[in-house]
Backbone of each chain as ProteinMPNN parsed JSONL, in Angstrom:
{"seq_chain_A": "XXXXXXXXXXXXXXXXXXXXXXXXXXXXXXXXXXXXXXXXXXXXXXXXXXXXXXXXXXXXXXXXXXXXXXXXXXXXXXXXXXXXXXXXXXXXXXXXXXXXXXXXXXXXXXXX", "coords_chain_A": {"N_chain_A": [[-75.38, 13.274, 39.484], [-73.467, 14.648, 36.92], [-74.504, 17.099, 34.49], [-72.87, 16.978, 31.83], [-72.728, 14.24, 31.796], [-74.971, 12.929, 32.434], [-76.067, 13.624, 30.022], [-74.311, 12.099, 28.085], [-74.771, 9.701, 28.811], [-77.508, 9.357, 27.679], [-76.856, 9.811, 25.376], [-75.521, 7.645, 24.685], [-77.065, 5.339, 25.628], [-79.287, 5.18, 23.804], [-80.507, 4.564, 20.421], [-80.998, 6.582, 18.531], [-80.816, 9.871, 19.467], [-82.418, 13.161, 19.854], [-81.762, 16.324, 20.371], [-84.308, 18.264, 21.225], [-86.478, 21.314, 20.568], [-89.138, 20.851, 22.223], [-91.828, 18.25, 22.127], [-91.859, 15.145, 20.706], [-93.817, 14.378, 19.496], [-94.821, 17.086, 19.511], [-93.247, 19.411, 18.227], [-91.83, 22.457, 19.081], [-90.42, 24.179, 17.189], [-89.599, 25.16, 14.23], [-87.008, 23.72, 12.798], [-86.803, 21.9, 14.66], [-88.9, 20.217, 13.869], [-88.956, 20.121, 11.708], [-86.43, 17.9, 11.775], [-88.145, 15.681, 13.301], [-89.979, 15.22, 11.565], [-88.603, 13.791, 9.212], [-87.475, 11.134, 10.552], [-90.18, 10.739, 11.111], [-90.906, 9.454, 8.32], [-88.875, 7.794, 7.979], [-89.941, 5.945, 9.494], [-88.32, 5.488, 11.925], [-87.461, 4.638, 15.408], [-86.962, 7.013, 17.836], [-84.809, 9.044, 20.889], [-86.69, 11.761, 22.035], [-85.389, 14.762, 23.908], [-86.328, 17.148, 25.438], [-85.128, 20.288, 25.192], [-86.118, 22.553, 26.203], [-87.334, 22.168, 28.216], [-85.648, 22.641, 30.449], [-82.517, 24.459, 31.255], [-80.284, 23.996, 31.697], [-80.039, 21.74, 30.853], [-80.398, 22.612, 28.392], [-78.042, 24.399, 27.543], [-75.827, 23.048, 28.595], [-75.902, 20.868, 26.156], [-74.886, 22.185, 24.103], [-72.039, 22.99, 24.86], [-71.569, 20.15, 24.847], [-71.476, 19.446, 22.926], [-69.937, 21.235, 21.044], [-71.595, 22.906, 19.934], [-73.885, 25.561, 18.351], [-76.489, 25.412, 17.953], [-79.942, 24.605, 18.27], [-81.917, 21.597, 16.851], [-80.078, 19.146, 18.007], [-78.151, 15.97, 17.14], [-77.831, 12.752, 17.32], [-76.355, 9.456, 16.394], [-76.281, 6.211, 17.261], [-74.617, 7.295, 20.006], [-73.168, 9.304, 18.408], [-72.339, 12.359, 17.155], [-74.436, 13.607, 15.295], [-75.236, 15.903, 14.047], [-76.769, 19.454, 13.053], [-80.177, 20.477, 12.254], [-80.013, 20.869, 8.946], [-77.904, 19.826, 8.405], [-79.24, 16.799, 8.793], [-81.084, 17.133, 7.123], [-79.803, 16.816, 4.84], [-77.82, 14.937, 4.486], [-80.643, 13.327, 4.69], [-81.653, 13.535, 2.375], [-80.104, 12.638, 0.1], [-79.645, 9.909, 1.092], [-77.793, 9.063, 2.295], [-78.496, 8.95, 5.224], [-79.885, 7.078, 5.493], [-78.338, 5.205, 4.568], [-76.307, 5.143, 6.751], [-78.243, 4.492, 8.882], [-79.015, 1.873, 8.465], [-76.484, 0.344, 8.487], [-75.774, 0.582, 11.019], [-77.258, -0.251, 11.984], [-79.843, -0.086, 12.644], [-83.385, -0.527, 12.437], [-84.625, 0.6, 9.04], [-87.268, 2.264, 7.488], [-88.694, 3.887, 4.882], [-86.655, 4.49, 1.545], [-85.144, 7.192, 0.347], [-86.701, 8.573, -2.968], [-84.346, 7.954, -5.158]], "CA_chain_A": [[-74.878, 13.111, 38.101], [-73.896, 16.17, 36.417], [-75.221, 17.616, 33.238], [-72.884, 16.155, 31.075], [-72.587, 13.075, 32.622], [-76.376, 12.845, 32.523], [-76.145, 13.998, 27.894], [-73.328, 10.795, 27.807], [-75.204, 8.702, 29.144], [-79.034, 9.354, 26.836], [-76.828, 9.809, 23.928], [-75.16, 6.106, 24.264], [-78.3, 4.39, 26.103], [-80.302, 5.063, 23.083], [-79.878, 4.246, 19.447], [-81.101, 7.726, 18.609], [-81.26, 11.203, 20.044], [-82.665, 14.178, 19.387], [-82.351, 16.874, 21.647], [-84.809, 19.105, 20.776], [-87.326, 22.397, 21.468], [-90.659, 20.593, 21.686], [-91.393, 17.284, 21.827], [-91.642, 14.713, 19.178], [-95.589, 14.689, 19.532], [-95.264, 18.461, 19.431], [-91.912, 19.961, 17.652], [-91.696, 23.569, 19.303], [-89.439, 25.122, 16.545], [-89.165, 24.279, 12.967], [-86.145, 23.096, 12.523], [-86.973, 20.544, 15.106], [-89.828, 19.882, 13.628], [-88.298, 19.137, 10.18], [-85.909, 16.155, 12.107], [-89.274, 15.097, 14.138], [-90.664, 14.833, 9.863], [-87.563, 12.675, 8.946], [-87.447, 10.401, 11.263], [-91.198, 9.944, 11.158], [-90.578, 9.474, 7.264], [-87.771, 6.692, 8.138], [-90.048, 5.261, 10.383], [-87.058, 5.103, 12.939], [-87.564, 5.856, 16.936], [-85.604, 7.712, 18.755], [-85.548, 9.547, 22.177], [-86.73, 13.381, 21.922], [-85.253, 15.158, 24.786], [-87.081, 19.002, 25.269], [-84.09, 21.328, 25.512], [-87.199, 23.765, 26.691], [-87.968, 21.638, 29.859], [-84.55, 22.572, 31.566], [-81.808, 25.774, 30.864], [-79.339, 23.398, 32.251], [-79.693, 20.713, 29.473], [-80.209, 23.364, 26.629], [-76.915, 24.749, 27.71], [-74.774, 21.534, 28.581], [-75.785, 20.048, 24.967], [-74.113, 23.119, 23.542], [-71.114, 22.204, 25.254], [-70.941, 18.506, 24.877], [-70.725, 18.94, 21.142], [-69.583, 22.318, 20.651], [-72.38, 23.239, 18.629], [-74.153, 26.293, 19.233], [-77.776, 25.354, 18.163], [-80.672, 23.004, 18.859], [-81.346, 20.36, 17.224], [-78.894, 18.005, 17.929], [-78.635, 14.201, 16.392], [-76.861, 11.465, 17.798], [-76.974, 8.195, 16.168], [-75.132, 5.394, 18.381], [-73.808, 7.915, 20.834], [-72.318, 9.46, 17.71], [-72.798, 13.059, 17.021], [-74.706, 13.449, 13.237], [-75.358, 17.15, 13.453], [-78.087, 19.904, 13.228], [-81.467, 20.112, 11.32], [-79.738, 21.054, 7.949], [-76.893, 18.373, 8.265], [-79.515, 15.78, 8.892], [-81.872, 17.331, 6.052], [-78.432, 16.859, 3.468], [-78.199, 13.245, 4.448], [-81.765, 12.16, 4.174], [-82.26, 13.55, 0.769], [-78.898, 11.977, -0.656], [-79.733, 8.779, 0.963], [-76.538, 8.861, 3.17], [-78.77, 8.778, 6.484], [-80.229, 5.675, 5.723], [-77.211, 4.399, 4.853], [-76.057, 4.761, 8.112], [-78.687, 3.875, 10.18], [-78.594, 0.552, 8.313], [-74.441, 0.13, 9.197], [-75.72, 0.842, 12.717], [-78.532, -1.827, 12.568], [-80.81, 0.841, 13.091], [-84.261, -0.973, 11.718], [-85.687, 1.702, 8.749], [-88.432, 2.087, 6.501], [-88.429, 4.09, 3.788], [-85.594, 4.815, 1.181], [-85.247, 8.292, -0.112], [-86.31, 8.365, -4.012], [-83.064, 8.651, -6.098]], "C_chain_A": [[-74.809, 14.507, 37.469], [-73.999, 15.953, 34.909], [-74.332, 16.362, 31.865], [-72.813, 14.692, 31.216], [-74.188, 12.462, 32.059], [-76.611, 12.743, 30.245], [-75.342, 12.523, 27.519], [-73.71, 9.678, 27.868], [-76.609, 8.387, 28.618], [-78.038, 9.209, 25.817], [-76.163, 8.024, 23.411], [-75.914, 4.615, 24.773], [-79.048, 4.028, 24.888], [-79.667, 5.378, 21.704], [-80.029, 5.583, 18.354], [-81.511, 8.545, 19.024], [-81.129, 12.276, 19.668], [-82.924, 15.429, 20.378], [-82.624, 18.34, 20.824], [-85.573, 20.512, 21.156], [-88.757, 21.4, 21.224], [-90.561, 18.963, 21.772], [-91.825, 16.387, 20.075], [-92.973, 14.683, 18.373], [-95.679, 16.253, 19.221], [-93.651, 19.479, 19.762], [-92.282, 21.446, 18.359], [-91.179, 25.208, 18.489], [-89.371, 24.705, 14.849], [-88.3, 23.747, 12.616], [-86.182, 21.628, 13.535], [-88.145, 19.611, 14.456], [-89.505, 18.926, 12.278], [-87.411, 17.805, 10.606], [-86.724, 15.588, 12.216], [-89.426, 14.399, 12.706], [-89.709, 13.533, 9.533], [-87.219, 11.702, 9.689], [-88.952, 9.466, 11.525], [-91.106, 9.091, 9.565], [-89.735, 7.901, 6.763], [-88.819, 5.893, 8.827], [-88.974, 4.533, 11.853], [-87.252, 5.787, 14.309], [-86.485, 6.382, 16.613], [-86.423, 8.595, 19.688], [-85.509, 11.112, 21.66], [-86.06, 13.773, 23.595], [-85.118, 16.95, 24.513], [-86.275, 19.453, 25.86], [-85.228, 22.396, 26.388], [-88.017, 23.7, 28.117], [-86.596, 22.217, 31.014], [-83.251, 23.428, 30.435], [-80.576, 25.062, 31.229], [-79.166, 22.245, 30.961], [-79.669, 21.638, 27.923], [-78.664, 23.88, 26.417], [-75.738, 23.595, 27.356], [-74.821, 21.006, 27.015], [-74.818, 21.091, 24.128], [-72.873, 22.719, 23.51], [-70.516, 21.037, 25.186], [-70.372, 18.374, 24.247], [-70.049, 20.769, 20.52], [-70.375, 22.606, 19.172], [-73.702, 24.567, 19.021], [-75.821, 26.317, 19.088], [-78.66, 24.073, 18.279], [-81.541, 22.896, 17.579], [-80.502, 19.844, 17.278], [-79.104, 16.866, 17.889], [-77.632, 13.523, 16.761], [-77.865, 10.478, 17.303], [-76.074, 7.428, 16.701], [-74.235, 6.34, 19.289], [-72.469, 9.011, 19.692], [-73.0, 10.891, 17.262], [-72.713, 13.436, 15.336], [-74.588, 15.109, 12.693], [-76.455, 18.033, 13.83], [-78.882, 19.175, 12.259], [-80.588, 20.005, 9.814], [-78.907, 20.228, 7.617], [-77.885, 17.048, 7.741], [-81.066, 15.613, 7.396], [-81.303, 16.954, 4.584], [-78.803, 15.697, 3.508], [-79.352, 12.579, 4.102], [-82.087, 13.054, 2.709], [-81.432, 13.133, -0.358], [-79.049, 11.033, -0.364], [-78.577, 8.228, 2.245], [-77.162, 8.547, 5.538], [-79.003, 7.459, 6.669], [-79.044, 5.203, 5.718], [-76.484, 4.165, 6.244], [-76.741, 4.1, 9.058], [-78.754, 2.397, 10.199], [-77.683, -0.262, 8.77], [-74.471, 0.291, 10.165], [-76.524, -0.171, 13.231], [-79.497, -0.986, 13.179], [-82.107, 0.539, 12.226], [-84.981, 0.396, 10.48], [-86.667, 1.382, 7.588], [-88.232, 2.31, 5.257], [-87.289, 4.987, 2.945], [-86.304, 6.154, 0.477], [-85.519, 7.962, -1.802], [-84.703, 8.459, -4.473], [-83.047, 9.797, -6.574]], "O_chain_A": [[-75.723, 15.331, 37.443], [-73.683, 14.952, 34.267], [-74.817, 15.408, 31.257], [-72.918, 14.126, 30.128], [-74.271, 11.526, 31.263], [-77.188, 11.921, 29.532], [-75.844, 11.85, 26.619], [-73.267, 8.717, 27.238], [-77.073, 7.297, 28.953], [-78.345, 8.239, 25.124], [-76.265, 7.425, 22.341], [-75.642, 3.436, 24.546], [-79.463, 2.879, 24.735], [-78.691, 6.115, 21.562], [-79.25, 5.634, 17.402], [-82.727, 8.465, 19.196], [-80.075, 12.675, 19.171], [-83.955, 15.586, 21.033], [-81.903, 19.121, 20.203], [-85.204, 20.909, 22.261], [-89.297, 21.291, 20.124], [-89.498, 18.381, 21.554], [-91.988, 16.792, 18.924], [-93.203, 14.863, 17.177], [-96.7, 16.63, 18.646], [-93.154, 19.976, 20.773], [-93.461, 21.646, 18.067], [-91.308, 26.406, 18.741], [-88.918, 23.586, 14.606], [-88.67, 22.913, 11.79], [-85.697, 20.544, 13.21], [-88.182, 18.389, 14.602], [-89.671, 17.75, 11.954], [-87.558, 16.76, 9.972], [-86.726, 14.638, 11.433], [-89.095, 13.222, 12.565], [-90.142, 12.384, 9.621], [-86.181, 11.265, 9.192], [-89.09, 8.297, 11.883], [-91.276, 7.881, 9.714], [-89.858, 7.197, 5.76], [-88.463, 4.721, 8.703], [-88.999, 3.461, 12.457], [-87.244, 7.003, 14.5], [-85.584, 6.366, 15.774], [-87.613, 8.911, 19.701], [-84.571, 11.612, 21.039], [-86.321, 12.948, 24.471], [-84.368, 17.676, 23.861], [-86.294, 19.285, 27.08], [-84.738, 22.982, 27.354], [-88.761, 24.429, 28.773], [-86.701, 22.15, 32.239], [-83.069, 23.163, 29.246], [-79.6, 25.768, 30.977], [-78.14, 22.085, 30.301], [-79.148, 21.411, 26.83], [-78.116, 23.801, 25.318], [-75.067, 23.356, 26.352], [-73.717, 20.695, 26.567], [-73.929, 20.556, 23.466], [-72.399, 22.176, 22.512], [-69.324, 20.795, 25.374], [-69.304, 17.764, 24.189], [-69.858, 21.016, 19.329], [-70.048, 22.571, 17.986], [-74.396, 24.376, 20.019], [-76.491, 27.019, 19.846], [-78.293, 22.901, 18.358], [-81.954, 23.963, 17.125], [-79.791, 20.052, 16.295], [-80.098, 16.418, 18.46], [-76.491, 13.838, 16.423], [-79.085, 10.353, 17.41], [-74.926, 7.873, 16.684], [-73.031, 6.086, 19.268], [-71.331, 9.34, 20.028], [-74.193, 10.799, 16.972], [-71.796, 13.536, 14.521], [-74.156, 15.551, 11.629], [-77.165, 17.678, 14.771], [-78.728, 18.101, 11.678], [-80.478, 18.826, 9.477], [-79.018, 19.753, 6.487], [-77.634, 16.38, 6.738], [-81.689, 14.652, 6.944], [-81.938, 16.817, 3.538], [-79.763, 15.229, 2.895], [-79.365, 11.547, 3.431], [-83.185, 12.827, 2.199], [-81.805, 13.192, -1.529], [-78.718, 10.337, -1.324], [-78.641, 7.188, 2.901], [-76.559, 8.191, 6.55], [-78.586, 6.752, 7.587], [-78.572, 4.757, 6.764], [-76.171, 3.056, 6.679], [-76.256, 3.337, 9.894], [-78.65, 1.683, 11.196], [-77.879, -1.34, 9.331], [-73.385, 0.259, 10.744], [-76.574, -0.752, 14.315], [-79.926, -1.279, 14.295], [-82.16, 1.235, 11.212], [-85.815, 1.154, 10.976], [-86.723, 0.337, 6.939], [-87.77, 1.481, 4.472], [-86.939, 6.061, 3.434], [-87.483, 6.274, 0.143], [-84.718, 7.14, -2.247], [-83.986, 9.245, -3.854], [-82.076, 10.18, -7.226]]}, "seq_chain_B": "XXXXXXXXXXXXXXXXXXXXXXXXXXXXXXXXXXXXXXXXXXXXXXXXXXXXXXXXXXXXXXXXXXXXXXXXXXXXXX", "coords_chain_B": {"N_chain_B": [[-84.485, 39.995, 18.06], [-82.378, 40.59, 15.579], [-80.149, 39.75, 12.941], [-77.765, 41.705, 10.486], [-77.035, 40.62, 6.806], [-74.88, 41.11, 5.928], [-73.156, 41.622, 8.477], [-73.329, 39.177, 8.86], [-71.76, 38.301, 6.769], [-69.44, 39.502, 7.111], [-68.08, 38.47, 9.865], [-67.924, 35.889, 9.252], [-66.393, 35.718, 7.358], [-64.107, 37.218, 8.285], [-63.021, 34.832, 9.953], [-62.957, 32.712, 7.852], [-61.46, 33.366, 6.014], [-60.711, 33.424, 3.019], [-63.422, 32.521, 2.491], [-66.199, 32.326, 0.16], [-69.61, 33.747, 0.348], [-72.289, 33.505, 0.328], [-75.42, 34.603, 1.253], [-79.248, 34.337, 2.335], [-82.145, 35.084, 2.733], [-84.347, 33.107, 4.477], [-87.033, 33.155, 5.735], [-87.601, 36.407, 5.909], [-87.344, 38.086, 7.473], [-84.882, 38.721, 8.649], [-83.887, 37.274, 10.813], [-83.939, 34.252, 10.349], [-81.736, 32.917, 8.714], [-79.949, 31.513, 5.677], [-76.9, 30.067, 4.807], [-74.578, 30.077, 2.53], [-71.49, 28.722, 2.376], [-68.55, 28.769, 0.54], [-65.04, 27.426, 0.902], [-61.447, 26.657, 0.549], [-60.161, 25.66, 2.961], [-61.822, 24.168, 4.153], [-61.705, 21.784, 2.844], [-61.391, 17.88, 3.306], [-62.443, 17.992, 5.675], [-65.23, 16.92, 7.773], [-68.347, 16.86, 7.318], [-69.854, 18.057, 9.846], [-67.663, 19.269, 10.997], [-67.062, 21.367, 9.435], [-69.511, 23.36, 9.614], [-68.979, 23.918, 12.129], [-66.651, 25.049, 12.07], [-67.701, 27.437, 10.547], [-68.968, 28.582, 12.291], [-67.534, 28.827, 14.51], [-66.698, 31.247, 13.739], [-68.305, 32.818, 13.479], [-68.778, 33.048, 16.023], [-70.228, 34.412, 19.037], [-72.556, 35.249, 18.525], [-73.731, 33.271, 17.561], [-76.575, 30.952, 17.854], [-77.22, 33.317, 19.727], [-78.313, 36.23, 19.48], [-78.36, 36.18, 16.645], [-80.662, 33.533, 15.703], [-81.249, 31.486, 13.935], [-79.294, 29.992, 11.796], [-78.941, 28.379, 8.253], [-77.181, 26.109, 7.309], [-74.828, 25.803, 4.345], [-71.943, 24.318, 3.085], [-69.152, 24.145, 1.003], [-66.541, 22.8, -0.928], [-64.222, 24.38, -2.893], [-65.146, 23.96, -6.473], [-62.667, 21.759, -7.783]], "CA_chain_B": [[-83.462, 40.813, 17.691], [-82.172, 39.736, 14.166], [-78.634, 40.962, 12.222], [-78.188, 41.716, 8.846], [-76.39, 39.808, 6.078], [-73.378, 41.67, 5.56], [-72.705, 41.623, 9.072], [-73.023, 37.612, 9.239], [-71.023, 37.721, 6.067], [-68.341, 39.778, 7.774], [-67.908, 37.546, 10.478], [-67.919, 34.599, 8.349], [-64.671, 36.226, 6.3], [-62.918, 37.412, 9.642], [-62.772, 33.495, 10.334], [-62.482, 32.111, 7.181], [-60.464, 34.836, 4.864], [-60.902, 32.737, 1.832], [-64.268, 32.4, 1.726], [-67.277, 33.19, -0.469], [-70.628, 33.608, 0.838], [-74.037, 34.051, -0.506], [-76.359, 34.658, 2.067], [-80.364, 33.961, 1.71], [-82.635, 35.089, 4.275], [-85.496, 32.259, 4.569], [-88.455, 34.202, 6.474], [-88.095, 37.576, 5.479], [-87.529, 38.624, 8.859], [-83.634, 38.94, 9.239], [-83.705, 36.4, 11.812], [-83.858, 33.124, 9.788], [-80.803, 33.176, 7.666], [-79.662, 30.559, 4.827], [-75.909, 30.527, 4.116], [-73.395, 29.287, 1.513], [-69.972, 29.266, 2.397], [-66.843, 28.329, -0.323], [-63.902, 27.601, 1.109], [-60.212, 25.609, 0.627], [-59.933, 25.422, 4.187], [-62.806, 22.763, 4.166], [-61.298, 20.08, 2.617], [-60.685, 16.779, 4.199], [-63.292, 18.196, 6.918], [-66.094, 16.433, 8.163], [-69.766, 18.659, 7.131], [-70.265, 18.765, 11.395], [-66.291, 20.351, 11.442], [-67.183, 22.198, 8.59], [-70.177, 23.717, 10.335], [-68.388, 24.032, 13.599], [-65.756, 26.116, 11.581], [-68.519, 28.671, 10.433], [-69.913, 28.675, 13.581], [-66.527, 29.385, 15.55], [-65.863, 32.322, 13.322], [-69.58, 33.844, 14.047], [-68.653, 33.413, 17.295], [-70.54, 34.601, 20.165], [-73.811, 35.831, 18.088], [-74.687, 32.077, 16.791], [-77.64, 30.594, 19.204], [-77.621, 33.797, 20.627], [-79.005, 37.261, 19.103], [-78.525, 35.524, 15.245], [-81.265, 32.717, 15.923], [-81.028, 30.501, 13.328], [-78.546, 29.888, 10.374], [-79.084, 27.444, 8.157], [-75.891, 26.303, 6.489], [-74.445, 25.04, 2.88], [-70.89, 24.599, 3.059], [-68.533, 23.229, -0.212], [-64.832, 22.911, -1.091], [-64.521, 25.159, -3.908], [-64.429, 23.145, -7.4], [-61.325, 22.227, -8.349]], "C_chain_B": [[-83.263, 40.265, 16.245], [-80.759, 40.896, 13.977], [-79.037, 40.693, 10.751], [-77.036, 41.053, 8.615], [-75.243, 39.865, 6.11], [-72.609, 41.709, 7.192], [-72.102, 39.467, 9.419], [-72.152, 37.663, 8.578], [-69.473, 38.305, 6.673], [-67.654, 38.37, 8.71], [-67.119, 35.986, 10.069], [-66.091, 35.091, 7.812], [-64.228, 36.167, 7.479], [-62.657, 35.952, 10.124], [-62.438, 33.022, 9.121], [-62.379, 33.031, 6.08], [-60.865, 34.058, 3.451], [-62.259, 32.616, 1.353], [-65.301, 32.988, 0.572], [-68.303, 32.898, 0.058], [-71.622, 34.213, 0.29], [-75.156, 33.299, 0.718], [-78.011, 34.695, 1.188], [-80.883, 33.988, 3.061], [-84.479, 34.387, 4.168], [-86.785, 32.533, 5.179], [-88.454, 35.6, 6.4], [-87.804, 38.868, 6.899], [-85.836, 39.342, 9.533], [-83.241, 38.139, 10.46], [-83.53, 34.448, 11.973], [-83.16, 33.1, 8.384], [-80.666, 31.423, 7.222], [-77.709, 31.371, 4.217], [-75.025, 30.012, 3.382], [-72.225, 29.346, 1.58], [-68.821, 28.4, 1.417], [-65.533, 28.294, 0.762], [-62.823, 26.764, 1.144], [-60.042, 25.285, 1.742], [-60.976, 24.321, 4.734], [-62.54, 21.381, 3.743], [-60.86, 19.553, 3.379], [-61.566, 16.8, 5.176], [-64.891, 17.166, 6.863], [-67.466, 17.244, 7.911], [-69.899, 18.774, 8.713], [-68.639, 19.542, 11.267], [-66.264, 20.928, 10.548], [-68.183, 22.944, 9.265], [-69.855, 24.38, 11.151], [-67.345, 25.194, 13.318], [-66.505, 27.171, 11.374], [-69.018, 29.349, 11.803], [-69.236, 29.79, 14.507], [-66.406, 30.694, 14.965], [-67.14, 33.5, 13.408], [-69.352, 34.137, 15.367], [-69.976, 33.498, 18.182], [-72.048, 34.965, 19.922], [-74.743, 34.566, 17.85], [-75.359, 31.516, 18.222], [-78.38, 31.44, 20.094], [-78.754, 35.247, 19.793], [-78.98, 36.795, 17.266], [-79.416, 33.849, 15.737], [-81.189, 31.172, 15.538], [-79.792, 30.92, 12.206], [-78.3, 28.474, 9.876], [-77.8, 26.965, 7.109], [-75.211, 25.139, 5.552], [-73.05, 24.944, 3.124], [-70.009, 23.606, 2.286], [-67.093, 23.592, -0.239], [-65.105, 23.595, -2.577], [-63.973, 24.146, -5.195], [-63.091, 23.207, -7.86], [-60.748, 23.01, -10.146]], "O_chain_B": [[-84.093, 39.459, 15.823], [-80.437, 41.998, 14.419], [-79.878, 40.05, 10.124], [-76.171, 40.797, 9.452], [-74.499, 38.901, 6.288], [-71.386, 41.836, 7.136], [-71.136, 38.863, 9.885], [-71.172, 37.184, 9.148], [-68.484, 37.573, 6.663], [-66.91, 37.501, 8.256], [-66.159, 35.337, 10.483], [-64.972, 34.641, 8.058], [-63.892, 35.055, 7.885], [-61.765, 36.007, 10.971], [-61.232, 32.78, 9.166], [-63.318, 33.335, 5.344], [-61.718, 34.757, 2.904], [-62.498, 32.588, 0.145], [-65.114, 34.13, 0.151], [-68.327, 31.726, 0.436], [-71.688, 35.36, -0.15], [-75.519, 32.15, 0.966], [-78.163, 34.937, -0.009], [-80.52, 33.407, 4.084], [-85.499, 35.014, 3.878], [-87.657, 31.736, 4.835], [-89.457, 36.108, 6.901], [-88.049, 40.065, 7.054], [-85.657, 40.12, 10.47], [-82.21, 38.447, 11.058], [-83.238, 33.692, 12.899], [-83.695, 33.21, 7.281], [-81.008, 30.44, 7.88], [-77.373, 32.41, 3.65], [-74.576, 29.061, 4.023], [-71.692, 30.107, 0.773], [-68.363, 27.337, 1.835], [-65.212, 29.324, 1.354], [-63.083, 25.825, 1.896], [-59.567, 24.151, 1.691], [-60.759, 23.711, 5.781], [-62.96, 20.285, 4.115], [-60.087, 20.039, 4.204], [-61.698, 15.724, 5.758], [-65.434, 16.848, 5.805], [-67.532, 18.365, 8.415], [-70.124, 19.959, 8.957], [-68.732, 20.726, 11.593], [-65.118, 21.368, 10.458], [-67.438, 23.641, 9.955], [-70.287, 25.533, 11.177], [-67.167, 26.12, 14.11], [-66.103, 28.138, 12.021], [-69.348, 30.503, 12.075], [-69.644, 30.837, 15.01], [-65.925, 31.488, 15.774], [-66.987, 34.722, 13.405], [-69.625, 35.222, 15.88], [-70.803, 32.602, 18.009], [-72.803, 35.012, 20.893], [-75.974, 34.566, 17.878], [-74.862, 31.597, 19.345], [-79.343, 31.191, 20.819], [-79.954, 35.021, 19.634], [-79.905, 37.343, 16.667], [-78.64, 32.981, 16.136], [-81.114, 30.144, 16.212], [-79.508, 32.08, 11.908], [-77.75, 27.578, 10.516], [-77.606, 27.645, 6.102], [-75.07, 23.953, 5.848], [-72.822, 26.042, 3.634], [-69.966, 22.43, 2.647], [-66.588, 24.545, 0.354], [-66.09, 23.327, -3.265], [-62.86, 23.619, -5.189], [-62.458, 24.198, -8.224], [-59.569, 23.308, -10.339]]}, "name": "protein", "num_of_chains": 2, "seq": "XXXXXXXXXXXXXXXXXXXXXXXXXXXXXXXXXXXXXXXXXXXXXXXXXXXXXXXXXXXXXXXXXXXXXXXXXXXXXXXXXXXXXXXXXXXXXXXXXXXXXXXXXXXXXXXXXXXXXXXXXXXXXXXXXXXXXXXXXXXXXXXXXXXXXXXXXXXXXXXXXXXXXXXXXXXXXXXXXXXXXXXXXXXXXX"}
């Protein structure tokens, strides 16, 4: 299976992914760290996958989405963004909204 | 390694001629940048193909010797 083959197939297996430095138990980078926060926050899984375990997946994710840093957010096989994208959305409210419209079970709503 | 501002902000212009940018460097370090980009060429865009536009016009430095950049990007009021 090659690389991307292998990214196509985590990012539409699972209802979210985060491919990150570090895992979700232990963020590596801050900006991963701040999704890891928001997501614990939502109470919403999702799969971490450690860009830092393999030079071959830190690369390929680059590529998949033409994006040139890590983190990266897929929700339904759907690419959301980096850290700062996904930091916009959950403090406007617009993340939940989605993960709801995805049937993505979450917790808690952002104040207004 | 780290770059300085005026060089990101270069960059930034040489891709998107129109814009305005107000850089903000978040650790003190020159290596954890914050940036604001204006530009008409954003409308209608998506914030990831808005992104992706800053990105392309940094080119070859973003991920690599520029570490992080953390990025604002608006359609200029009408």
């Amino acid at each position: 299976m090659s690389i991307q083959d292998f990214i196509d197939s985590q990012v539409k297996s699972n209802d979210i992914v985060v491919f990150m430095k570090g895992t979700p138990q232990f963020p590596m980078c801050g900006f991963s760290g701040q999704v890891a926060q928001i997501f614990t926050l939502l109470g919403a899984d999702y799969k971490g996958i450690n860009v830092l375990d393999s030079d071959e997946i830190r690369q390929g994710i680059k590529q998949y989405t033409n994006w040139p840093t890590i983190p990266q957010i897929f929700v339904k096989g759907e690419f959301v963004g980096g850290c700062d994208i996904l930091r916009e959305m959950y403090q406007s409210g617009e993340l939940q909204t989605l993960l709801e419209e995805k049937g993505i079970p979450v917790m808690g709503r952002a104040s207004a | 390694m780290a770059m300085e501002a005026a060089e990101i902000e270069r960059l930034i212009r040489d891709g998107l001629p129109d814009a305005q940018v107000t850089m903000r460097d978040l650790a003190g370090d020159g290596n954890h940048w914050h940036a604001t980009v204006v530009s008409e060429s954003f409308r209608g865009k998506s914030r990831v193909q808005q992104h992706q536009m800053v990105y392309a016009a940094i080119g070859e430095p973003m991920g690599g010797v520029l570490h992080a950049l953390a990025l604002q990007t608006e359609i200029p009021k009408a």
